[in-house]
KEFIBA-283045 format. One record per atom (N, C-alpha, C): residue in three letters; x, y negated, z negated. Coordinates in steps of 0.02 Angstrom, whole numbers, plus 50000, padded with zeros to 5 digits. Each point is the difference from the previous one (the first is absolute). Example, Ala and Ser with C-alpha at 12.3 -4.5 7.8 and 13.67 -1.06 7.14 Angstrom:
// KEFIBA-283045
ALA506605028449610 ALA499554994150000 ALA500454994050000 SER499824994750036 SER500424994149997 SER499614994549963 
END
This chain:
// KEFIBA-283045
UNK591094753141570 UNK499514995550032 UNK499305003049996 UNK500115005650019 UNK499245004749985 UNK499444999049951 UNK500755001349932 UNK499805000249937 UNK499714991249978 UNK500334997150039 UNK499614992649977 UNK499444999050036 UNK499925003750043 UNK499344996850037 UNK499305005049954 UNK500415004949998 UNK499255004149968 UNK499944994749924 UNK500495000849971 UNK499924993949946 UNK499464995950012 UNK499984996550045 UNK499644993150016 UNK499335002550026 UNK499905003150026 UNK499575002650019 UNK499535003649954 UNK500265003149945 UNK499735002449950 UNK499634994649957 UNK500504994949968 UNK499664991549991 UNK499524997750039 UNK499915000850065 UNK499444996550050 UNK499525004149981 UNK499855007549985 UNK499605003149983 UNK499544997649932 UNK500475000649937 UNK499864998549957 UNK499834993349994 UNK499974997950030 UNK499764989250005 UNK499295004150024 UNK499875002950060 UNK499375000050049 UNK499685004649925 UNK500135003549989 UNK499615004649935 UNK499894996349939 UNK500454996049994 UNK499794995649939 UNK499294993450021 UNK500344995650072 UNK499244997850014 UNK499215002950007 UNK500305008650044 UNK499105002049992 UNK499945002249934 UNK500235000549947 UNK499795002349941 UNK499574993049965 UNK500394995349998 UNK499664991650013 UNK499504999950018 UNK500035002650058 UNK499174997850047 UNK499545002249967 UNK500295007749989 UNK499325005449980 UNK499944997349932 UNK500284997849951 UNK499984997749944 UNK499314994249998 UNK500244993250045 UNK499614995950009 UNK499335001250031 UNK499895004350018 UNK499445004350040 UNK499585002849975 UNK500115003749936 UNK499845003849932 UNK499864994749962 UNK500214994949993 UNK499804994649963 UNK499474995750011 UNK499994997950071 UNK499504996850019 UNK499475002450024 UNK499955008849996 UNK499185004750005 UNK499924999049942 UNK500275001949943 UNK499724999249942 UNK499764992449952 UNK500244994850053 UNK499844995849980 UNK499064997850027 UNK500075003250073 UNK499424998150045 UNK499505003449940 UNK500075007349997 UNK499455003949973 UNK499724998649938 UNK500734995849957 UNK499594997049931 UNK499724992250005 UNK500054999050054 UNK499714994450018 UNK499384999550038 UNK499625005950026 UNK499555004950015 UNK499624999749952 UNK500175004749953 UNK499885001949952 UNK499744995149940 UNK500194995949992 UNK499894993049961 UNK499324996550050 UNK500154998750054 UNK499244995750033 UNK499455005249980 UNK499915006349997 UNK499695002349999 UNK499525000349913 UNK500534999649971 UNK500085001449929 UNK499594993749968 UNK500344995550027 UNK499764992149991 UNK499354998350038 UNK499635002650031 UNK499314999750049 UNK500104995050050 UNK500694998850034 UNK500034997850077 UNK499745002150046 UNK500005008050000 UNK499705005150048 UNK499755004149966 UNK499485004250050 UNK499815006349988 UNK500035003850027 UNK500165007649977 UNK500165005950035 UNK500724999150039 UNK499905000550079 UNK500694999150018 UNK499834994650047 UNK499794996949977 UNK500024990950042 UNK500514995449986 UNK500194997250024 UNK500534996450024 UNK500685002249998 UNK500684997049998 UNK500515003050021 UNK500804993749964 UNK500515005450006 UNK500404997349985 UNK500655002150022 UNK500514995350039 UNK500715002150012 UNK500454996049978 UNK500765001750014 UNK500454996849969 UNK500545003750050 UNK500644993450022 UNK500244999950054 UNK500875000449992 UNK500405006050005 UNK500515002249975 UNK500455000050089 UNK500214994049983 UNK500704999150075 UNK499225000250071 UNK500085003850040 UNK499505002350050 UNK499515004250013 UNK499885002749933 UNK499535003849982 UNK499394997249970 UNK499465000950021 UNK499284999049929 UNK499865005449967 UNK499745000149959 UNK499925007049935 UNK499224997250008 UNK499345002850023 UNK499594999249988 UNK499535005549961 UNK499334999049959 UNK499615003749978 UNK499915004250058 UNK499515007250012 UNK499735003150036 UNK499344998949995 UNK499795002050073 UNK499324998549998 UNK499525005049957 UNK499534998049988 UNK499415005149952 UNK500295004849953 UNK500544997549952 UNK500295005049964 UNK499864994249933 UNK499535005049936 UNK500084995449938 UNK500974997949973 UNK500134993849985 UNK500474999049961 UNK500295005049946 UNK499505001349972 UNK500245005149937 UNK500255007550034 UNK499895000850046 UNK500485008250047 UNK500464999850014 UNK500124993450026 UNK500764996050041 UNK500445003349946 UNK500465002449997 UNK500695002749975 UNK500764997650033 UNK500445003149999 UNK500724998250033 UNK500025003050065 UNK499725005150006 UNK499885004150063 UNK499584995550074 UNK499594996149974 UNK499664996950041 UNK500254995150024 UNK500694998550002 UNK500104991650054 UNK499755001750058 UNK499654993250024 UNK499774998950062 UNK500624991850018 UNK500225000550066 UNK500364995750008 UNK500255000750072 UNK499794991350026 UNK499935000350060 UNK500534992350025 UNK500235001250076 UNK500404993150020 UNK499604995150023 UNK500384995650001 UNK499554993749998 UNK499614999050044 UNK500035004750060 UNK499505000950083 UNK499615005949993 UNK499905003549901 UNK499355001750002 UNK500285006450024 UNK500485002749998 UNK500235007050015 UNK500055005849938 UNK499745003349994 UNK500125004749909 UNK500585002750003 UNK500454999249969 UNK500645003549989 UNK500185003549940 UNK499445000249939 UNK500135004449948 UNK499375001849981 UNK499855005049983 UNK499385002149974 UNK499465004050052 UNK499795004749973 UNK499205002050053 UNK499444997849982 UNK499974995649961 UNK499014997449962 UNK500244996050072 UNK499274996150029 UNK499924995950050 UNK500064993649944 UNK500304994150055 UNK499994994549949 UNK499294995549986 UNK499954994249948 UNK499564997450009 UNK499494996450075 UNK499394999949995 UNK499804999250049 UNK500044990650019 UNK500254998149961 UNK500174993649982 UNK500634996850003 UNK500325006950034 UNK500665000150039 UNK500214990950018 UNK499634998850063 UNK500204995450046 UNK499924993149926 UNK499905000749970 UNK499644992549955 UNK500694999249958 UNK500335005849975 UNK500355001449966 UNK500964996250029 UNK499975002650085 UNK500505000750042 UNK499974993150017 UNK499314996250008 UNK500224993750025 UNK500254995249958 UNK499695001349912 UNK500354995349959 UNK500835002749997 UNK500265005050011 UNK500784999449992 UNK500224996850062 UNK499815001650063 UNK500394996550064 UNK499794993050005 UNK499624997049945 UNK500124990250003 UNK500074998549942 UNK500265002549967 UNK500104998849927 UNK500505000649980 UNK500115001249926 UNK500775000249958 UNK499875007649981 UNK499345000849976 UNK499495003249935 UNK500555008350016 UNK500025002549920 UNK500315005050004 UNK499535005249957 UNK499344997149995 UNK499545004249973 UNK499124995450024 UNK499545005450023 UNK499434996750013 UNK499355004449952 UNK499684996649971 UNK499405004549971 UNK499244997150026 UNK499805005350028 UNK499254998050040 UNK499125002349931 UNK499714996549980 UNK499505002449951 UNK499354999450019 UNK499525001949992 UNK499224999449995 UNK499704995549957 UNK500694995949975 UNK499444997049921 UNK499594998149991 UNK499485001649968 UNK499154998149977 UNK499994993350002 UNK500364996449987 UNK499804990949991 UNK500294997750077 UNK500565000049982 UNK500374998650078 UNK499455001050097 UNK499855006749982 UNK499625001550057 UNK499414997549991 UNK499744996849963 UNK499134998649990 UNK500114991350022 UNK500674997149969 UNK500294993150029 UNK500065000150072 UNK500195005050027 UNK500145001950074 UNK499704995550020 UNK499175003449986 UNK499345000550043 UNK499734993350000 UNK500234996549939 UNK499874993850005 UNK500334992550024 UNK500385001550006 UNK500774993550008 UNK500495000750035 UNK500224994850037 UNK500605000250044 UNK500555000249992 UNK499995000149924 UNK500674996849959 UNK499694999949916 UNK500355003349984 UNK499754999449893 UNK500144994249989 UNK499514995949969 UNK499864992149963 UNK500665000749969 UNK500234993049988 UNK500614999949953 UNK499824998049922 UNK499765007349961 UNK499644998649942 UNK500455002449941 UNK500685001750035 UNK500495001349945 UNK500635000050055 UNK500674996849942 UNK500594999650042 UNK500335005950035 UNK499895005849968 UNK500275005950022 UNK499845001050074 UNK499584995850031 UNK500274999250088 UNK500685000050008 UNK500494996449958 UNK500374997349995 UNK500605005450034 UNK499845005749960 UNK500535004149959 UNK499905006750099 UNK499514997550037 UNK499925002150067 UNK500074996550060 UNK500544992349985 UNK500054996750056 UNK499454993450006 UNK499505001549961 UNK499344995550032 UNK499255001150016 UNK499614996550008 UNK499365003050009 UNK499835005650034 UNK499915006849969 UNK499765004250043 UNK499644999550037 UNK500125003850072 UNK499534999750032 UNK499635008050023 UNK499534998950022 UNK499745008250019 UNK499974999650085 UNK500315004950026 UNK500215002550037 UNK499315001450041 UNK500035001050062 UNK499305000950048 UNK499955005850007 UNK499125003950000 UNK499955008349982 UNK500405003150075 UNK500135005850007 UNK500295004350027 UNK499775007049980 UNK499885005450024 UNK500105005949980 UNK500545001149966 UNK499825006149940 UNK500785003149975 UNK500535003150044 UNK500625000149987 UNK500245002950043 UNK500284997650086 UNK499684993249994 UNK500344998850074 UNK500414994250001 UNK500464999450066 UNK500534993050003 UNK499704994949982 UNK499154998350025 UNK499644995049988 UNK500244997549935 UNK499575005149976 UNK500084998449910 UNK500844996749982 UNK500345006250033 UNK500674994849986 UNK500264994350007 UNK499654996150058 UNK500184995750033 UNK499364994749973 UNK499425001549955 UNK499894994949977 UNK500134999949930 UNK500235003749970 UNK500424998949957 UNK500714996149970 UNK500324999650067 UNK500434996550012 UNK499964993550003 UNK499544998450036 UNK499694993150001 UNK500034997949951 UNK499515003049944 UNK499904999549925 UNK500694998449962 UNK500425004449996 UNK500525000149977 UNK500554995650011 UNK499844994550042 UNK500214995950018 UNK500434994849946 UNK500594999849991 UNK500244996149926 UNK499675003249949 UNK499665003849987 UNK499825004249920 UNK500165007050010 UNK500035004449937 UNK500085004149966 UNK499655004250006 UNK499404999650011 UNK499285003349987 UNK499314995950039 UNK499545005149993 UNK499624997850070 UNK499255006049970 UNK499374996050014 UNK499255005949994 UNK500045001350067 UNK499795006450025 UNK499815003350064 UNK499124998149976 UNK499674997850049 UNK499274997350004 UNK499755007549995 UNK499425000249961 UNK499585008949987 UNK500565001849980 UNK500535001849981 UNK500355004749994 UNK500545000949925 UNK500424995750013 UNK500225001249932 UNK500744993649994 UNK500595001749988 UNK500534994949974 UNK500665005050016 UNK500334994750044 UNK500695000449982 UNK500424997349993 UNK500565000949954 UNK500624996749978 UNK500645003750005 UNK500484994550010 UNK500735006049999 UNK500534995349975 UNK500615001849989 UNK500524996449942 UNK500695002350028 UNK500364999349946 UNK500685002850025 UNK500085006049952 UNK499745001949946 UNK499935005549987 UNK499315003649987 UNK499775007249966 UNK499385001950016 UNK499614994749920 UNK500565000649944 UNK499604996049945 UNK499654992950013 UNK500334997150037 UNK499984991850028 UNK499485000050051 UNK499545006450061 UNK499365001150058 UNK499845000849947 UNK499875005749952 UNK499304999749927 UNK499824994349973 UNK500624997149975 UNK499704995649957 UNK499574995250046 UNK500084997450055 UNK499844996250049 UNK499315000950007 UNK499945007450015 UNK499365001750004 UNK499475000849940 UNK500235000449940 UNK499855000249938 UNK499664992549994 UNK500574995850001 UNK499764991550015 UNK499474999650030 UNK499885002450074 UNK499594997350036 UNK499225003549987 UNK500095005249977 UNK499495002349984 UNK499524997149938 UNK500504998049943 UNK499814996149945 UNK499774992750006 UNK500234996050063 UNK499894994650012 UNK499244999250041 UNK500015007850038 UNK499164998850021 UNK499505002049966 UNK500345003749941 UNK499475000049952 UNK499764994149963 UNK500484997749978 UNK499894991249969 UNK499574996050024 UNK500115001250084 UNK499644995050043 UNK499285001349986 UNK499915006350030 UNK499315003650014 UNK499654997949931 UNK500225001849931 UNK499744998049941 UNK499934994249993 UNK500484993850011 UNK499894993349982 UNK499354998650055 UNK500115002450044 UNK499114994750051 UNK499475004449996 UNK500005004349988 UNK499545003749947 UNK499434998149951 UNK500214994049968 UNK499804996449959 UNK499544994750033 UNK499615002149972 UNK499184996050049 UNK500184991749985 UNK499954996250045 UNK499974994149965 UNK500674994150008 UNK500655006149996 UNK500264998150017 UNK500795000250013 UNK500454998050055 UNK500555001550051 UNK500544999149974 UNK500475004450001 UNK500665001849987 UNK500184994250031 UNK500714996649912 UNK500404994450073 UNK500505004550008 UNK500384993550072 UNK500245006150025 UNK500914995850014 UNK500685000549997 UNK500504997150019 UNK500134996750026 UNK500244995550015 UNK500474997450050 UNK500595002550041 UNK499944998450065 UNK500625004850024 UNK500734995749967 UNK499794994049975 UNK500544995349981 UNK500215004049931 UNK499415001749971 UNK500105004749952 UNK500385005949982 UNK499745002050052 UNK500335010150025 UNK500784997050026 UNK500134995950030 UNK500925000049998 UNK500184997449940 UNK499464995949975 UNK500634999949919 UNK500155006749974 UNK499515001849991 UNK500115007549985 UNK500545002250001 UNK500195001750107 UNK500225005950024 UNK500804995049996 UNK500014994349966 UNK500814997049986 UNK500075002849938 UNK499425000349955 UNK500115002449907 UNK500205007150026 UNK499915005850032 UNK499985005950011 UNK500734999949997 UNK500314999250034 UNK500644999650022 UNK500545000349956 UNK499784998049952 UNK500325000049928 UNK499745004949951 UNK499625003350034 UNK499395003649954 UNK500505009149964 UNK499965002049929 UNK500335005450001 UNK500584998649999 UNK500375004349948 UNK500575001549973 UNK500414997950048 UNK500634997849982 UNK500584998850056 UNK500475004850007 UNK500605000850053 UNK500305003350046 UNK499715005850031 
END
């Protein structure tokens, strides 16, 4: 009887050792996903220096950037990773200061990755508009007319909470003065988002630009044909 119980018991072990090896696996995967995804906004002129931020959300954990540390230092050594009430449970870098912006899109959302940017076009749209003109469908590909979010300081619930607002049925959202964020179900799918949105306020800004005369601009009757063509959009299974 002994001998069967240590048996079983030995199996319960090896199950619990085989899941945290899992975890830590998936964990290792998704820092190195954050940091080359870091690494890329930066690369690509979303940000500069160590402005803006990026996490990605593994079971109850966030994996976020650290604060004031360039992308290119970040290594395997550096996870920063905190619970969803904003508690650090792996790492000693302090986390982003953009913490709370980060925490509120996972606790009303699906999003299993969020990327926050400075982008040069995007933030200069901020300053001007309540919402990016619909001067290309790729609204589409974010839910719907962006809208920009009401200023806040960096760093506080405010900001989170008008962000949220923003985020309201879309994908992505301008922080007013400040910059853009988007998030997805994975970290490739918040880039590209933000990649989009950034390219779309460049378009804008350039098309009315033009002395003389005004970008047309969609139909929202328009933007759901679209977002029905989408649906079908890309390779199948």
């Amino acid at each position: 009887m002994r001998d069967h119980q240590e048996g079983a018991h030995d199996g319960h072990n090896g199950h619990n050792g085989h899941d945290a090896n899992d975890a830590r696996d998936a964990i290792e995967q998704a820092w190195n996903g954050v940091v080359a995804t870091a690494r890329r906004t930066a690369t690509e002129g979303l940000v500069v220096g160590t402005s803006g931020n990026v996490s990605a959300r593994v079971g109850d954990l966030v994996l976020v950037t650290p604060s004031g540390v360039p992308y290119d230092r970040l290594g395997p050594g550096d996870t920063v990773a905190v619970d969803l009430h904003g508690n650090q449970v792996l790492g000693v870098l302090a986390p982003t200061s953009e913490l709370p912006l980060h925490l509120a899109v996972y606790r009303h959302t699906d999003a299993a990755a969020v990327v926050h940017t400075h982008a040069v076009h995007a933030t200069a749209v901020s300053t001007l508009v309540p919402e990016v003109p619909l001067v290309h469908y790729a609204a589409a590909m974010l839910g719907g007319p962006v809208r920009t979010a009401a200023y806040a300081r960096y760093g506080t619930q405010e900001l989170a909470e008008h962000m949220l607002a923003a985020l309201r049925d879309r994908t992505g959202c301008l922080l007013r003065n400040h910059g853009t964020v988007t998030y997805g179900s994975t970290l490739d799918q918040a880039y590209d988002r933000t990649a989009q949105l950034e390219w779309m306020c460049r378009l804008w800004l350039t098309a009315s630009s033009v002395p003389g005369h005004t970008p047309s601009l969609l139909s929202l009757a328009q933007l759901r044909d679209v977002q029905d063509a989408l649906k079908g959009y890309g390779q199948p299974g």
